[in-house]
FIKOLDO-591733 format. One record per residue (C-alpha): residue in one letter; x, y, z. Coordinates in nm, 3 decimals. Each point is the difference from the previous one (the first is absolute). Layout:
REC r       u       v       w
REC A       X       Y       Z
...
This chain:
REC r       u       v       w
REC X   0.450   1.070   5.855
REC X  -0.299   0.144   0.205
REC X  -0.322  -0.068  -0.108
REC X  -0.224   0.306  -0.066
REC X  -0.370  -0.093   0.035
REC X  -0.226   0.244  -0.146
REC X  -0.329  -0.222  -0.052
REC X  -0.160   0.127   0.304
REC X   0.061   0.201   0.358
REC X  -0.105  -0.320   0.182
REC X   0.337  -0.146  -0.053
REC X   0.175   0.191   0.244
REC X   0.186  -0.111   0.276
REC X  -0.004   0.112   0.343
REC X   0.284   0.216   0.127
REC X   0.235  -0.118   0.254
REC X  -0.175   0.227   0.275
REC X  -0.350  -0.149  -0.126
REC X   0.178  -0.286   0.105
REC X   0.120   0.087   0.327
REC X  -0.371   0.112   0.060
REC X  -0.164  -0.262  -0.120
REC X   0.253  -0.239   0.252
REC X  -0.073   0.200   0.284
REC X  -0.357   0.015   0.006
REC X  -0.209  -0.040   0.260
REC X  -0.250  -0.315  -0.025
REC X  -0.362  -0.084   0.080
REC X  -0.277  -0.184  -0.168
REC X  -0.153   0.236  -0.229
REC X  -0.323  -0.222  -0.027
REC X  -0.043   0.087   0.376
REC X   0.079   0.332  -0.105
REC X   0.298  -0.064   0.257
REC X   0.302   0.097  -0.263
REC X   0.136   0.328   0.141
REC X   0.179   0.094  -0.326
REC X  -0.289  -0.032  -0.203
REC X  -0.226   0.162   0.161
REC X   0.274   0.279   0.025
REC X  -0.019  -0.033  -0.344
REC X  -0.396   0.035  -0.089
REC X  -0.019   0.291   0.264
REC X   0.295   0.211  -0.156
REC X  -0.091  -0.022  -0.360
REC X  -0.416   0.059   0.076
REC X   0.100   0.326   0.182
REC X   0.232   0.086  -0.283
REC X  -0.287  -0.002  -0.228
REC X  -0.263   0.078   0.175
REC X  -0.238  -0.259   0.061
REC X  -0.127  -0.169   0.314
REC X   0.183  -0.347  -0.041
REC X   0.208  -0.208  -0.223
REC X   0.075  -0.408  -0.041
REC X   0.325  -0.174  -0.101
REC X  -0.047  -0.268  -0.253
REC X   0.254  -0.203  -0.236
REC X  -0.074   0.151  -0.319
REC X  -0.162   0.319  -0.226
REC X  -0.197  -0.275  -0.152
REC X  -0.185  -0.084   0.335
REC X   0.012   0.323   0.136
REC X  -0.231   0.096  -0.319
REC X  -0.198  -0.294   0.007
REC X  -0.088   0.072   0.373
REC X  -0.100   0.360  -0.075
REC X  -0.219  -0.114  -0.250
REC X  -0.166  -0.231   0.194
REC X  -0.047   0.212   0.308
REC X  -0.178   0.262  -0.198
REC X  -0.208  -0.233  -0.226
REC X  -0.235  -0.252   0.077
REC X  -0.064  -0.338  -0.245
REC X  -0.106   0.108  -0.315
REC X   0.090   0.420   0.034
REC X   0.250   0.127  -0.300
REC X   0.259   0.210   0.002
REC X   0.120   0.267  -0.264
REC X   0.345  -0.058  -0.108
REC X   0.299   0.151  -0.281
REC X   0.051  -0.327  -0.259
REC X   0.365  -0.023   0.075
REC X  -0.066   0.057   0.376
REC X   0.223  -0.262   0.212
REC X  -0.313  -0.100   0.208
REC X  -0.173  -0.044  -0.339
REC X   0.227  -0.177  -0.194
REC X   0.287  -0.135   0.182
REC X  -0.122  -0.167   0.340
REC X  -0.155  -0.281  -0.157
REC X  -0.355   0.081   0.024
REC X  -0.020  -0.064   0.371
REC X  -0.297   0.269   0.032
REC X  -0.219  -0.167  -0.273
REC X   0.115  -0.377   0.110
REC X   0.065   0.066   0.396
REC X  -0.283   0.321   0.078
REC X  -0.225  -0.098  -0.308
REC X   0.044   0.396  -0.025
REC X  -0.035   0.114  -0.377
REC X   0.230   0.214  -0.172
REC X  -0.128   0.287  -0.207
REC X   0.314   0.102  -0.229
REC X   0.045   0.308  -0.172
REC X   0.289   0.067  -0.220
REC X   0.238   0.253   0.153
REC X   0.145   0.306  -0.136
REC X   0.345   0.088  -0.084
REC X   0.083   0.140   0.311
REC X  -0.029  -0.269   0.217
REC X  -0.407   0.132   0.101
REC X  -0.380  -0.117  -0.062
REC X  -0.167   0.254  -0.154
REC X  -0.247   0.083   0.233
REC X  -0.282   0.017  -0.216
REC X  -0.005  -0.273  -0.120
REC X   0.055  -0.182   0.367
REC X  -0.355   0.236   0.064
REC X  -0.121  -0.194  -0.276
REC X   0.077  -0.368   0.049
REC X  -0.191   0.063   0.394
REC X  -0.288  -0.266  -0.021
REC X  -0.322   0.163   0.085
REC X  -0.190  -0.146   0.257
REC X  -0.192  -0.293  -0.158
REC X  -0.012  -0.380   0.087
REC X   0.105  -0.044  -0.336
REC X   0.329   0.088   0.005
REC X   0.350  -0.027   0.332
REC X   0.019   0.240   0.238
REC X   0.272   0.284  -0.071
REC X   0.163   0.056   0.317
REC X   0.361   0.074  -0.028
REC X   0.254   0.211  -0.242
REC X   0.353  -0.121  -0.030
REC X   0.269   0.222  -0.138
REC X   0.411  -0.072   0.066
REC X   0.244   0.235   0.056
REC X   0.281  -0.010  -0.191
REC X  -0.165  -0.163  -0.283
REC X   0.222  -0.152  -0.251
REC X   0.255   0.245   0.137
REC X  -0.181   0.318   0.017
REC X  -0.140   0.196   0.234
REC X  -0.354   0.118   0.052
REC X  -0.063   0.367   0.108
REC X  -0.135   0.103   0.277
REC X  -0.229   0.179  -0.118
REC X  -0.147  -0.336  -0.181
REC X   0.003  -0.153   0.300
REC X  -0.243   0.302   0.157
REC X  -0.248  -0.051  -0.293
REC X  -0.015  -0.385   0.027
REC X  -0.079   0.027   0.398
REC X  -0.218   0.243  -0.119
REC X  -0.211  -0.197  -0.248
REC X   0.020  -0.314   0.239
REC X  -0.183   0.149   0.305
REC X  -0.213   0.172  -0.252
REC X  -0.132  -0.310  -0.130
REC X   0.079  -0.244   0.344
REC X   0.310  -0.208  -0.095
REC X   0.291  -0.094   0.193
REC X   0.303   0.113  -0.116
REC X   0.308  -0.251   0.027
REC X   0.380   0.094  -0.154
REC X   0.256  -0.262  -0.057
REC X   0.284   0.206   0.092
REC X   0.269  -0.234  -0.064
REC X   0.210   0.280  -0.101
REC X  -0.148   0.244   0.199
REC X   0.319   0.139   0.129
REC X   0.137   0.047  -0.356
REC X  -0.295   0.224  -0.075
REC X   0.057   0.169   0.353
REC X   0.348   0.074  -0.104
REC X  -0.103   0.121  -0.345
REC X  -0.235   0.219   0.111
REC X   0.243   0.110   0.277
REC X  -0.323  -0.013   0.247
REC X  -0.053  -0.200   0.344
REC X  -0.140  -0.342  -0.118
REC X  -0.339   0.112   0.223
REC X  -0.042   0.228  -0.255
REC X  -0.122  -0.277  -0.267
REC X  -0.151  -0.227   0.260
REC X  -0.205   0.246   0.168
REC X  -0.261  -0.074  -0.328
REC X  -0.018  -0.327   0.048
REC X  -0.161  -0.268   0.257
REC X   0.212  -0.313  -0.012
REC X   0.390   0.039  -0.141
REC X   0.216  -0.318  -0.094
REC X   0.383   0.083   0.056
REC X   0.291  -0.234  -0.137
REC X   0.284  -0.049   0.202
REC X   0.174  -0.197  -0.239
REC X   0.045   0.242  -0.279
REC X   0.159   0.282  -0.014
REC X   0.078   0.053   0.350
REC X   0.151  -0.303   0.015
REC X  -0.124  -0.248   0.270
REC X   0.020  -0.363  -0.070
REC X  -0.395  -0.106   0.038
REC X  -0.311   0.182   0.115
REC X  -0.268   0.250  -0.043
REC X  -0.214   0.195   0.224
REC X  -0.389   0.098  -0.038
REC X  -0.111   0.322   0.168
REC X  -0.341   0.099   0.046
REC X  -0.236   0.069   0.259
REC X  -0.049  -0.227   0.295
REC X  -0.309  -0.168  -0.072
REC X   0.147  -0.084  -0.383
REC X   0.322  -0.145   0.144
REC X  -0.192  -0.189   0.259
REC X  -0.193  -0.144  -0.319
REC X   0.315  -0.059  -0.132
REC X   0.216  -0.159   0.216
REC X  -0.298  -0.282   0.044
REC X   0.054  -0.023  -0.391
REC X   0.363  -0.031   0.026
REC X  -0.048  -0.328   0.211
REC X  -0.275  -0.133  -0.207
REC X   0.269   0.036  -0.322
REC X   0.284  -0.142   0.209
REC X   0.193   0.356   0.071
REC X   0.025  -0.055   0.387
REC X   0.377   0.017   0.081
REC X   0.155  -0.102   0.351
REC X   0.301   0.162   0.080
REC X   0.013   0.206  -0.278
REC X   0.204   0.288   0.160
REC X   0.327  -0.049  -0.158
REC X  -0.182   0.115  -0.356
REC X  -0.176   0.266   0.161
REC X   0.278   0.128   0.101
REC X   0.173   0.006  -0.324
REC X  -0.316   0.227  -0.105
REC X   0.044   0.222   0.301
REC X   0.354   0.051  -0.067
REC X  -0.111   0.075  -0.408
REC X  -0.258   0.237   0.088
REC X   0.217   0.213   0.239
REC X   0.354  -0.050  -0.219
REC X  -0.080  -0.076  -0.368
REC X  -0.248   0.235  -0.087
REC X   0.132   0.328  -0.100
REC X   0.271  -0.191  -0.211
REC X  -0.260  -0.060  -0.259
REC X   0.103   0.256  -0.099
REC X   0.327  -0.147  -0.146
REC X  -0.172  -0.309  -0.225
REC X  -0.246   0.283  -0.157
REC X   0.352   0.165  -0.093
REC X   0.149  -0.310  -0.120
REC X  -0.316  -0.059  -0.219
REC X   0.005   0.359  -0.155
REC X   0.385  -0.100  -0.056
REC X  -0.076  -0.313  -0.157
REC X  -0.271   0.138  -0.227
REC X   0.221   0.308  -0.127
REC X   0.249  -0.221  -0.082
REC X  -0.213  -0.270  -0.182
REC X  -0.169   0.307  -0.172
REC X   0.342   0.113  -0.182
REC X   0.028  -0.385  -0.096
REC X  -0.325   0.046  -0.195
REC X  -0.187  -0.180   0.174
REC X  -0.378   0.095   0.031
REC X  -0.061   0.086   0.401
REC X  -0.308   0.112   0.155
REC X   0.067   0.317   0.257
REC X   0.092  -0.147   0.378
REC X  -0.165   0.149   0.305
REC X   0.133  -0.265   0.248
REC X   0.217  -0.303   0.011
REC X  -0.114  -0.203  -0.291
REC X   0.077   0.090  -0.402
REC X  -0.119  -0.154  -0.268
REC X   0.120  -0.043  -0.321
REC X  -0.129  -0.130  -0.383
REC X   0.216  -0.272  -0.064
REC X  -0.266  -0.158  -0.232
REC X   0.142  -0.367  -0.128
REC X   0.316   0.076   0.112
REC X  -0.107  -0.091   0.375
REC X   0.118  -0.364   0.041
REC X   0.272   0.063  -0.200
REC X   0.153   0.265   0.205
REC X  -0.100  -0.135   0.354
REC X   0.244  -0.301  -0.118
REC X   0.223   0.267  -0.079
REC X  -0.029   0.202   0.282
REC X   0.008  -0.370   0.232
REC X   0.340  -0.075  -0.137
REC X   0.133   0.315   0.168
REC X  -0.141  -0.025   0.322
REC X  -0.275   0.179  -0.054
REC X  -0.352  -0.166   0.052
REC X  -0.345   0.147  -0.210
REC X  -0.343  -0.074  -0.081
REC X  -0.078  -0.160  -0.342
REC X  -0.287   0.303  -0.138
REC X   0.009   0.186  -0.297
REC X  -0.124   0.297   0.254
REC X   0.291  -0.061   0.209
REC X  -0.025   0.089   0.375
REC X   0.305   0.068   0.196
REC X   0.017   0.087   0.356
REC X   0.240   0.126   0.223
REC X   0.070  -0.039   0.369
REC X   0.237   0.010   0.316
REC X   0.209  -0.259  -0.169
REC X   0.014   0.174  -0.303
REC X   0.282   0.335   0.018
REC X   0.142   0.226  -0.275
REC X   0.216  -0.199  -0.110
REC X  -0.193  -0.288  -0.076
REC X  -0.192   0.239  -0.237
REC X   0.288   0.084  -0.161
REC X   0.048  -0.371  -0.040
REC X  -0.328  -0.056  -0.161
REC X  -0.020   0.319  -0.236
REC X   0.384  -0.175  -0.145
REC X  -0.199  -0.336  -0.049
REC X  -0.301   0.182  -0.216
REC X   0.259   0.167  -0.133
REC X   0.226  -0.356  -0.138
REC X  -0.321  -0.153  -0.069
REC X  -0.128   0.287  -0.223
REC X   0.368  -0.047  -0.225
């Protein structure tokens, strides 16, 4: 039996021709800045969106953490959504590793900050009180995409009031394919973007921060400082080179397998909020544990939440929906 993995988009695996590019890479020492393949890799995805340079680290975690730090100083804050990743699931490193405080807001239903109230939770300038220098949305957030036309009014308030403005774009593509715009589109708002590799499109490791050069050249003295300096790190750049210019446009397909997966859980009776991207979630209330054992004992592996969030990937096809929706389905009976 095939297992069907729907607890996140990081589980994917690389395809075979990932593979073959990852193998035939060419090598250099990236701390020299001597690796060919990433550097290919930092210069083709900064053009792509728009920004003057770019730096490959490990993870989304660090790539955040280093944008924070390169626009804050010791003792700055930064605005962020409550259920933000760089708020709440990166382990503190701004607070414990940049002594940067977060100022969280709750977020609204639609995956934004209401801008108002970001306009109200800027310090003013008094000794008293940290620094407010940066704004951090994400895009998707919790699976849904933020208009553009958000976007415009949060660069808008930022250079109003002097803040950097910094997206986690983990999913950035699945928003770009949602809106059915050029990624550059969303970015062109922002001054640092954090890109996964390792989600939906699919590479095995890595992330890339863009930004101007003087903020990457802040940055990639960070990354050393937090231990991010790779050597020959070309055969994962690779596989990011090869998802950026493959495995983009076939977003497209896990949004559609999502939508198929919530339909079908919907005429179940199950409670599902509406999908914009790649992730549905479901009320599953007490029931979660219960059905994730359920669920395991057909090959199919879930979270244990009462707000149950399933994702869907490259590994994840049509049929393999159908799969699931017949397991809801036995469990329900």
């Amino acid at each position: 039996m095939s297992i069907i993995d729907l607890r996140s988009d990081t589980v994917t695996q690389p395809t075979p021709g990932m593979r073959e590019a990852m193998w035939a890479a060419e090598l250099g020492d990236d701390v020299y800045g001597e690796d060919p393949t990433v550097n290919r890799l930092e210069t083709y995805l900064a053009e792509r969106l728009g920004f003057a340079a770019a730096l490959f680290v490990p993870t989304g975690t660090m790539s955040n953490l280093l944008a924070l730090m390169a626009h804050c100083e010791r003792g700055d804050e930064y605005i962020v959504g409550q259920q933000a990743h760089t708020y709440k699931y990166e382990g503190g490193g701004a607070a414990v590793l940049g002594s940067i405080q977060p100022q969280p807001i709750d977020g609204e239903a639609d995956g934004s900050l209401d801008l108002t109230r970001v306009e109200a939770a800027i310090k003013p300038d008094d000794f008293h009180f940290a620094r407010t220098r940066l704004l951090a949305l994400e895009n998707t957030m919790q699976g849904k995409v933020l208009p553009l036309d958000y976007l415009a009014a949060a660069r808008e308030l930022t250079t109003r009031r002097g803040l950097a403005l910094h997206l986690d774009g983990a999913r950035l593509f699945n928003a770009a394919v949602k809106l059915g715009v050029d990624a550059r589109q969303i970015t062109q708002h922002f001054d640092s973007v954090s890109v996964c590799l390792s989600k939906g499109l699919g590479a095995p490791i890595g992330s890339v921060l863009c930004g101007s050069a003087a903020l990457i050249a802040k940055a990639r003295r960070l990354r050393k400082m937090l231990g991010g300096g790779m050597r020959q790190a070309g055969g994962l750049a690779a596989a990011g080179l090869y998802a950026l210019e493959r495995q983009v446009e076939r977003l497209a397909d896990d949004h559609r397998h999502a939508e198929l997966l919530a339909d079908g859980l919907r005429e179940l009776g199950f409670a599902i909020e509406p999908v914009q991207s790649n992730m549905v979630y479901a009320q599953v209330g007490e029931q979660a544990a219960a059905l994730k054992a359920f669920c395991a004992e057909r090959g199919i592996k879930l979270t244990a939440a009462p707000r149950l969030r399933m994702v869907t990937h490259l590994d994840v096809s049509g049929a393999a929906i159908g799969r699931v929706i017949e397991a809801f389905a036995a469990f329900r009976r």
